[in-house]
N, C-alpha and C positions, 0 to 999 in steps of 0.2 A: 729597161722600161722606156718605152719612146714616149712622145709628148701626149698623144691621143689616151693611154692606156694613164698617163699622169693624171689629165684633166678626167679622166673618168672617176678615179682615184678621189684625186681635191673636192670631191661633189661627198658631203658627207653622210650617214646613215645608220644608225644602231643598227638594223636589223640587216646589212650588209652581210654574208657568212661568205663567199665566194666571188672574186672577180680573177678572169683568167685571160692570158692572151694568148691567139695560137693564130700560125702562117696557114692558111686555107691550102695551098699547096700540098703540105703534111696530113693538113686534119680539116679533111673536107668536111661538109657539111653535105647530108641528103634531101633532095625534095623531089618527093615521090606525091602518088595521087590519093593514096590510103590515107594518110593524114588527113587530108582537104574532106575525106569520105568522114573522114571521124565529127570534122565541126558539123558537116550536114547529116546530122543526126541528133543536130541542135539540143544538145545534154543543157547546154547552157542559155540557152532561149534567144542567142542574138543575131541564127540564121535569118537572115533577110532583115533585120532589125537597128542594124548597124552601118553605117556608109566602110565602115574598115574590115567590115566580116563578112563572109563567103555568102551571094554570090556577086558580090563588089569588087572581089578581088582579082587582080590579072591573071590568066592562066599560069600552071603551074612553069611553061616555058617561059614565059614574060617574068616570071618572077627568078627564075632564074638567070635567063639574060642580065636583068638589072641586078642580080648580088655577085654575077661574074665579073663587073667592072671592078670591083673589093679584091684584095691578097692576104686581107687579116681581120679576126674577129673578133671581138672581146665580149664575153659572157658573164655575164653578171648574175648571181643568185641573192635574191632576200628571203630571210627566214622569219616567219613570227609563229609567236606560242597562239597555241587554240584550246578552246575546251571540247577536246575531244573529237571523233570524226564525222560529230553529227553538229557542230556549231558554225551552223551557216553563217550567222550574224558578223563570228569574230573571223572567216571565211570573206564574209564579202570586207570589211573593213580592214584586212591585210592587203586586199587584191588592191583597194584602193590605195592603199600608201605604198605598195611596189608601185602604180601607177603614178603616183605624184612626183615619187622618186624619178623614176625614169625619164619622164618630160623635167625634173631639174637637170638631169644627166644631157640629155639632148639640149637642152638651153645652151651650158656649158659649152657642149661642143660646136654649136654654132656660133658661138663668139670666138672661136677659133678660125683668123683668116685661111680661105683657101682651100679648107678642109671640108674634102667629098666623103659622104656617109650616109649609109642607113642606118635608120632605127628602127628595130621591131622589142614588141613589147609582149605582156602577158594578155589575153582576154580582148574584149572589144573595150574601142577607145573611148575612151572617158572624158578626151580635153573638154565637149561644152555639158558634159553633166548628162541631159537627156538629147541623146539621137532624132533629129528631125525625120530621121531612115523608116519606113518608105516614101514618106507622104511629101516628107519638104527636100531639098538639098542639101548637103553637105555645108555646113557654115563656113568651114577651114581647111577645104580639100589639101591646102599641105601643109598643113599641121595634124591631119591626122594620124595615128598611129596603127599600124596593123599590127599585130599579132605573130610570134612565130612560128603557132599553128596555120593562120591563115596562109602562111607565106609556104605552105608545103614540106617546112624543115622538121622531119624528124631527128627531133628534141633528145627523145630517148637513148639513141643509137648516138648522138654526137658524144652525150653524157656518157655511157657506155664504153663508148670506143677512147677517149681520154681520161676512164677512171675517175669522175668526178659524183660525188654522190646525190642523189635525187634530192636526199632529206624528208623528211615527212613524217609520216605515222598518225598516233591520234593525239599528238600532243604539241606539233609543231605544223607550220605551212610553209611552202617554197613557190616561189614565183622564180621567172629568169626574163630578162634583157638580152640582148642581141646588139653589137654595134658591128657596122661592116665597114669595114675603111681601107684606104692604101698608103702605105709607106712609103716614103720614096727611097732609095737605093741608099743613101748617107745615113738615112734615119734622123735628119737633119730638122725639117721640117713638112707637114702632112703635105700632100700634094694637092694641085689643083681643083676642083669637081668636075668631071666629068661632064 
């Protein structure tokens, strides 16, 4: 376990079920257009509503470009219990504490010198609560968090192709994290940013 996958680790969480780390070399990641097509179909209401959701987001080559500077990712799953597949309430209020979780994870890791990283998250970003998007600006253009839908990464097929379980049903919920980062060649310590 190298240091980055440690401090991910030391950030703690009951509802934690899964953290993995894999060399992107081995176990790419996809990002194709179909995804991107799937949020503009706004199931979830934050097409155009959100400074971190499509269509705010860099094309899917620019989002590539920038996860190409990364050689490793670590995947984080949170699971929490629901009543049912029709309980939106305990639905949005899981989505929320994957989300709380995740900017403690990324805190963490930026108290870590030196150490270049993305974070992508579950849903539209949540740091200031309600979205100024369309009408004001962005309060924290970087501190926002995008999404690893937004970001074009077929989620499914990573999970898939690693044998890693989705979880779900009508009795539990799963969220996932994304950290993209580089190791340096000792495993010594994270490398520079980029």
């Amino acid at each position: 376990m190298d240091l980055v996958e440690a401090a991910v680790r030391s950030v703690g969480n009951p509802n934690v079920t899964y953290i993995g780390s894999f060399d992107l070399s081995e176990h790419p990641v996809s990002i194709i257009e179909e995804v991107r097509r799937a949020c503009e179909m706004n199931y979830c209401g934050h097409y155009g509503r959100s400074w971190s959701c499509l269509p705010h987001v860099p094309p899917c080559p620019t989002c590539e470009s920038i996860l190409s500077r990364y050689d490793r990712v670590i995947l984080i799953r949170t699971t929490h219990p629901r009543d049912g597949p029709f309980d939106l309430k305990g639905m949005g209020e899981s989505m929320a504490a994957h989300a709380r979780y995740t900017f403690e994870v990324r805190d963490r890791l930026r108290g870590m010198a030196g150490l270049g990283f993305k974070m992508l998250g579950a849903g539209a970003c949540s740091l200031c609560g309600s979205c100024p998007c369309p009408e004001g600006r962005c309060i924290h253009p970087q501190d926002r968090m995008f999404s690893i839908e937004s970001y074009g990464i077929d989620l499914t097929a990573f999970l898939l192709s690693n044998g890693i379980d989705r979880r779900g049903g009508n009795t539990e919920q799963s969220y996932f994290s994304m950290v993209f980062y580089s190791q340096p060649p000792d495993g010594s310590r994270p490398l520079q940013p980029l």
